[in-house]
Each structure stands twice: as C-alpha cells, then as structure tokens.
N, C-alpha and C positions, 0 to 999 in steps of 0.2 A: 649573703647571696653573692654567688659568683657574678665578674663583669665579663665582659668580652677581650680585657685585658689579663684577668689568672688564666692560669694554667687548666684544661679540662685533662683532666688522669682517667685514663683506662681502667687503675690499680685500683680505685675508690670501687669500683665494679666487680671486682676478682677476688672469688672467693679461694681459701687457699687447698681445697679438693680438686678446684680447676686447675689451678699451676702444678700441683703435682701430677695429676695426671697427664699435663701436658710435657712436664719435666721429665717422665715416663716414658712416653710415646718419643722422644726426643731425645732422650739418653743424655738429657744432660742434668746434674747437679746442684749447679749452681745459679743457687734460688733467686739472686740478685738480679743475673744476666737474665736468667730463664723469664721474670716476670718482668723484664722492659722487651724481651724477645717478643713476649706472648699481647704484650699491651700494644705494641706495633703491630703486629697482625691482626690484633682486635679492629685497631684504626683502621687500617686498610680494609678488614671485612663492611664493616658498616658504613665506607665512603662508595665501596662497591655496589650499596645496594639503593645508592640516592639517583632518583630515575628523572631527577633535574637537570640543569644545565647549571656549573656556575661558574660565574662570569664578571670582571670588572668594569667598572662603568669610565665612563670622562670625567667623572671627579674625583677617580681614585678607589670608592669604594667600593666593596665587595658584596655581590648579590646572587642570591638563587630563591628556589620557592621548596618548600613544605608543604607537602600533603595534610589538608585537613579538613577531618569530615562536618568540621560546622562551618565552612567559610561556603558560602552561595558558586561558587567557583573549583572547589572541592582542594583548593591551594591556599597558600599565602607567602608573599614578598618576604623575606629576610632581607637584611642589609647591616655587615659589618665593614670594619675599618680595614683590618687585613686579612691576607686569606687565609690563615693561622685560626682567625677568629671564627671567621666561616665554616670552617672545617671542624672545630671543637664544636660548634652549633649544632652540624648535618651530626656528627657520631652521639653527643648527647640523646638529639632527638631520637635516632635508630636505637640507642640502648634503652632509654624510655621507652619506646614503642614495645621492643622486646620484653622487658619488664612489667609495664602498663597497659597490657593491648586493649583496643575497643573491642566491641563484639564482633563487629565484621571479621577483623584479623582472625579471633579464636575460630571461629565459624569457619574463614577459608581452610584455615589450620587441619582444623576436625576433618572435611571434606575431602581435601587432600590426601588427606595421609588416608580416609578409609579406601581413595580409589587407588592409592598406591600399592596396599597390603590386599587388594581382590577382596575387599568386604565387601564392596558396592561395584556394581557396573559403572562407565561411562556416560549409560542413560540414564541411570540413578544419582551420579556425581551431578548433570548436567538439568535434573529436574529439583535436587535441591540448591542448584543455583538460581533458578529461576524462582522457587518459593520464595528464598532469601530475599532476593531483587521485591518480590509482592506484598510479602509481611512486613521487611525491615526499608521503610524508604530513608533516606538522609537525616528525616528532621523527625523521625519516631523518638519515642522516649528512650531506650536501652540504646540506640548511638549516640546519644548527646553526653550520656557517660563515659567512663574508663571503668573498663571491666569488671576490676575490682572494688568500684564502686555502687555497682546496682545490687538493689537490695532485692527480697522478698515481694516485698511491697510493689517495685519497680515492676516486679513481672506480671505479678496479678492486675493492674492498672492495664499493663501495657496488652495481656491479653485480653483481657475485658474488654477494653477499648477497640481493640482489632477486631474482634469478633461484633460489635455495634456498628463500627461504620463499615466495616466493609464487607458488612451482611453475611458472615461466612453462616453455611451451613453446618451438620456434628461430621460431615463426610470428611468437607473442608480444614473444617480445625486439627483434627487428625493430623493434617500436613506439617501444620502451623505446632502442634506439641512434638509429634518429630523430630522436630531441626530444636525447639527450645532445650527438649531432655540432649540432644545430640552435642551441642554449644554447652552446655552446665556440665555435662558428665565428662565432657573434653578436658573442660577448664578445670575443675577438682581436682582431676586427675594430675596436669600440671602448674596446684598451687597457685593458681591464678581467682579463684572463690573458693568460701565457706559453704557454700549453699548444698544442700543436697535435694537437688531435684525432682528426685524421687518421691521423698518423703515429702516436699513441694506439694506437686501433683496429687500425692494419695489425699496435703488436705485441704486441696483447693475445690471450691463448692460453684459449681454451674449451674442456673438453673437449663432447663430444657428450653424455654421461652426465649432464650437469650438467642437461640440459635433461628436462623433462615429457615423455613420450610422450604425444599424443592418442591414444586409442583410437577408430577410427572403425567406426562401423557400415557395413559398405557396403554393405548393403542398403536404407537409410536416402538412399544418395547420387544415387540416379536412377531412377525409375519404371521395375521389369522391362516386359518386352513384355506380358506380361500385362494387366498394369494400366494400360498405357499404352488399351489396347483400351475397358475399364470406365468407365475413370475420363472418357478423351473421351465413351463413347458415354452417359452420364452429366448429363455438362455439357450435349450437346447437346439433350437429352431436356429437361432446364429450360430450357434459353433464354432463362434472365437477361440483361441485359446485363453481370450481372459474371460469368457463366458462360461467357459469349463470349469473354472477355476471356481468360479464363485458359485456354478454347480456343483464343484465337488463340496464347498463348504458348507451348502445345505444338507450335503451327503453325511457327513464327518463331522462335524461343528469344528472343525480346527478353527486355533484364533490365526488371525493373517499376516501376523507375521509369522507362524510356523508355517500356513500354508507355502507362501511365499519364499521360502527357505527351504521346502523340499526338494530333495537329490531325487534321481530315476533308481537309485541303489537302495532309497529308502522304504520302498514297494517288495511288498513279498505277497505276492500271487499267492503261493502254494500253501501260506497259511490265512492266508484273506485279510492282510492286515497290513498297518503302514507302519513303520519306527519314527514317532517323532523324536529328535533328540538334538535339533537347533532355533534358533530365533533368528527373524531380522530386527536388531535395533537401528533408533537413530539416534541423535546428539548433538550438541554443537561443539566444536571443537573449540575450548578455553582459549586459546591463545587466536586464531585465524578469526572465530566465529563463523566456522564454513559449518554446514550444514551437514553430517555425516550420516550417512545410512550402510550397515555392512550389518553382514550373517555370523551371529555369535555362536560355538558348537556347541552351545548345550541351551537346553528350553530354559521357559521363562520363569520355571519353580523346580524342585525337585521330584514333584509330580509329575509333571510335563514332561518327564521322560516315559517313554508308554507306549506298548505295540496296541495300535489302535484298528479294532475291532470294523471292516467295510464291509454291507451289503454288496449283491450282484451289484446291483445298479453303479453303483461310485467304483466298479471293477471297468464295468461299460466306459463310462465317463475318463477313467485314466488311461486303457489305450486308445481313445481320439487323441487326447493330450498329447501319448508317447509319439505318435503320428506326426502331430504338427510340430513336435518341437524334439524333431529329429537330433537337434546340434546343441551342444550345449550342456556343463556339468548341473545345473540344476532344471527340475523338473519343469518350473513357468520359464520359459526362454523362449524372446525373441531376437531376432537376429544375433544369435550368440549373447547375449547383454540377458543378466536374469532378471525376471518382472517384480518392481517393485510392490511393497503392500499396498500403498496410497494407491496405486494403479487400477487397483480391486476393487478400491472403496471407489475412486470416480466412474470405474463402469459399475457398479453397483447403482450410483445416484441417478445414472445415462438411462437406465432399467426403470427404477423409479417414474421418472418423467416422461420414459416411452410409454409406460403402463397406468401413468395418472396415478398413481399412490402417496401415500404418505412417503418422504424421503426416509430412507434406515441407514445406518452401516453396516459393515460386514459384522461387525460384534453383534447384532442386532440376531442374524442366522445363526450365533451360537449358541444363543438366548434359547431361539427359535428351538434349535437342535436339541436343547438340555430340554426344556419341557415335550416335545416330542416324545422324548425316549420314558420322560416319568409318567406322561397322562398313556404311555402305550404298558404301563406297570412292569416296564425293565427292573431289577434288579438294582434296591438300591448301590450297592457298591459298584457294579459294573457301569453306572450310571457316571458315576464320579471316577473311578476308569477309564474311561471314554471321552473324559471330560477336561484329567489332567489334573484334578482336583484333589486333595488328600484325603477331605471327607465328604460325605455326602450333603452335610450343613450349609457348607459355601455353596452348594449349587443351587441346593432352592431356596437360600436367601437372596442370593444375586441374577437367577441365571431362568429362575420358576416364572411366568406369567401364562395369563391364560388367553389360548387365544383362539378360541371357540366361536364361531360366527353367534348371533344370535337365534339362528333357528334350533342349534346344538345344544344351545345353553337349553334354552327352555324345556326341550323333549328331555335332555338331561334331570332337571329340575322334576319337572312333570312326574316322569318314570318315578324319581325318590320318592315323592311324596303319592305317589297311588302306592305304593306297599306298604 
C-alpha cells in the first residue's frame, strides 16, 4: 500500500495506445519525454477539476475535502503532511473516480452528452434530472456502491423496493426504467459493467399488484356537454385575449404550449387551417437553476407537425385575437411580451371558480376536443391528424372519455336496447 510519502505516477495509469497517440497529435517521438510530458498534464487536468479549496493550516499540515457521496455532508477532510502529498491524494482520487465512477457520475455522463448530441431536448435533459434526484436519493442502494460493483441482484432489490415505498404507479415506473436502461447501456457501452440491461428487463418478473392503483376522477377528465356550452359561451362574453385563447383551444384541441407558441404567419385563411410546427418548453437551467421557458421551432413529436384542420367558428375567434394583439411577432401577445402557457392554465382555473366547476387544465380541453371529434364519428385518421398523433391508438387510450350528461347517457342506452 502506498503512504503519503511514495511517489503517486500518472504512468501506472497510461496505457501505451494513449501515449502514442498523444506522441501523434504532438509530433513527437520520443517515448520517454513524451510520457512524463503527457503524465504532467495528466496532473494538472485532474488538479483542475478538484472544486475544493486547498489550503495549509498553523501546524504545518496540509488540508482540503473530497467529495463523497456516503459522508452525511456529501465531503470529507483530508489531511496531509506536504502539499506534494495532497496533490498525489486530489489526482489519485479524480483518476479513481474516472476509472470507478458511482452511478450518479455515469448517469450525469449519459445525460449530458444525449443533450449535447440533440438526442434529448433541455426539458427532457432537465426532467431526467429531476427523476434522478426522486429515484436515486444519497443513501439508496446502487449509490452506496461503485459502479462496477452492482450486481443483477442490486437492481432488482433496488427496483422492487422503489416501487414499495414510494408507491409508484406502472405509469410511474416507466420513468424510473428509463433512466435505469439509460445508465446500464451508457456504462457497457464504456466498459464500465458486464450487465446487459436488456436482457435484465426482458427477465425481470413484476407482478401487477406490486404497483399503485391511480384513482381517477373521470369527471375531472374532460368537460361534459354541459359545460362545454357555459364555459365557451363564458370566455366569449369576456373577450380577453387570454379568453380567446383558451376558446380557441376548445376549438382545436392544441396542447398549450403549441397554442402558446403561435406566429400570426401560422394562420392560413384560404385553406382554413393552422401550421403547427413549434413548442413552448421550459426547464431549469443546470448551472443558474433559473427557471427557463422559450419557443422551440419544431412540435413536441414528429406528429405535431400538421396543418390543422378550423371550423368557421375558431376563424371568428382568431380575428378578435388578430385585433387585440395588433403588435407583436407571435399570435398571444400582450404588450409586445408573448403570453406564456401557465397564463392559460391560471385563466382557465379563474373560469373554473367563476363558474363553480370542477377545476381542469388546458390538457383537460384537448382530452375534451379528441372525444368530440370520435363520439361526432370523424374519421379515424383525420382524428389523430388533428391531434398530432401518429396513430389513432394513442388518442383513445389517453385522450377518449365520455362525457355525456346523464340524461344522454340514458336515452342513448335506452334507444340500443329498444332495437
């Protein structure tokens, strides 16, 4: 075992593919030089990356702290004799970490580089950081290891377990296999596990039981006919421009951040139809934590690109709009400034409580708008068309409920069965 008095070599580390290729990019030769050239600049990378302070004390010795994820403090104290010693300490440690990483590390790893290479948005980077943060706390079982120490076994415990106490739903879990297949297939990929995930998953056995029933309201899931009636002739009685808005989106079913995101350019009169073809996200921004919301120029699937199909009516409803909101490059605009989605949902709730109903979201109207267009016998495709959808599957799994007063239902019912 080394003391704090040998020597710590960079060389013990370097493979010899590394120095020549470094020897390569460098034009130089000679192997000797080249590998104390390359082992100093090793040093200095991994002294570069120690995000401590260090620092000598009044008795001489030398101190900093290490990051580490089982100390209740999320560091720990070192203390060597010279700075020599300290400094071989911080590069070991960074080339272990390198070498050794916990899961966390692979995880940011993975995440990183998908939002780098445009695999994932900013609000997809910043929703699997937030899973991460809710599945993986400090003291779970797969960070208490090194990466290359968790087994089979470790993961099956560790999901089992997540899905027990923290009640997840099958919705839920989803999230939670995401990020584990995302983490495993990272790490294989760079020799960091054996495991293949995959074949993990294909033979890991869940029962149904094991999972959360959601309880849904579904009365809560789509505006009956009723209220469908109220609540527009409502909006239109105000004639905000955010009143518009969220009558147009009973018109359209747009989700709101596409609505939210429409240009005045996006409207074509002449063929009675809209061009969706951007989104409002949001996100936190990694480094600041500031809160970001901006207009990304392409929809939120590759569906969602789509000349979407308006009655008169939602033609009415958009030149009031064009009316009020004279100024400004996009369509919801107030005082120059474009109107956020959340804006929609809070005057959507404002409606709610002026009209005594059940609280909805704006999703709630899209819901609303998919089963409209199926109980009025549209065209399955045009349906899913209309909708942004690929197929018609997703709509009336997610998008179908009924929302029939009770006097409908019955005459409905009644009618079927007298024939």
């Amino acid at each position: 075992m080394k003391t704090e008095h040998n020597i710590i070599s960079i060389a013990e580390f370097i493979s010899n593919d590394e120095l020549l290729d470094f020897a390569v990019k460098n034009d130089n030769i000679d192997l000797v030089g080249i590998r104390n050239e390359y082992e100093n600049m090793k040093r200095e990378q991994y002294l570069e990356q120690h995000n401590h302070t260090v620092w000598q004390s009044n008795d001489g010795k030398w101190r900093t702290y290490l990051d580490d994820v089982n100390s209740p403090r999320g560091y720990v104290l070192k203390v060597r004799t010279t700075e020599k010693a300290i400094k071989d300490l911080i590069i070991k440690y960074y080339k272990d970490k390198e070498l050794n990483p916990y899961i966390d590390q692979v995880f940011n790893e993975w995440n990183n580089q998908r939002l780098y290479f445009g695999e994932i948005s900013k609000q997809s980077h910043n929703r699997y950081l937030n899973d991460f943060k809710r599945f993986f706390p400090k003291d779970c079982l797969l960070r208490q290891k090194k990466f290359r120490q968790i087994t089979e076994k470790d993961i099956e415990t560790f999901i089992k377990t997540t899905i027990h106490e923290k009640k997840l739903s099958s919705k839920t879990y989803s999230g939670l296999r995401t990020i584990i297949r995302g983490i495993f297939k990272y790490g294989k990929k760079e020799n960091l596990t054996t495991i293949s995930i995959t074949t993990f998953f294909g033979d890991l056995e869940l029962s149904r039981r094991a999972f959360t029933r959601k309880v849904v309201d579904k009365e809560s899931e789509v505006f009956n006919e009723n209220e469908i009636t109220i609540v527009k002739s409502y909006l239109q009685k105000r004639g905000t421009i955010r009143d518009l808005g969220v009558l147009l989106a009973f018109e359209t079913g747009l989700r709101v951040g596409e609505l939210s995101a429409l240009k005045k350019e996006d409207i074509i009169k002449s063929r009675k139809c809209i061009h969706i073809q951007r989104t409002e996200i949001t996100y936190k921004d990694p480094e600041t934590n500031e809160r970001i919301c901006e207009v990304r120029d392409f929809p939120k699937t590759e569906a969602g690109d789509r000349y979407l199909i308006i009655p008169d009516s939602a033609i009415a409803i958009l030149d009031d709009i064009l009316i009020q909101s004279a100024s400004g490059e996009y369509l919801f605009s107030e005082h120059g400034k474009r109107i956020r989605s959340n804006a929609f949902n809070r005057r959507l709730t404002r409606v709610c409580d002026d009209l005594h109903i059940k609280h909805r979201s704006m999703h709630k109207i899209r819901k609303t708008y998919g089963t409209t267009l199926l109980d009025a016998d549209v065209d399955e495709s045009t349906v899913a068309e209309q909708m942004g959808h690929s197929d018609i599957a997703t709509t009336k799994r997610f998008y179908y409920r009924s929302n029939k007063n009770d006097n409908t239902k019955f005459e409905q019912i009644s009618k079927a069965l007298s024939c």
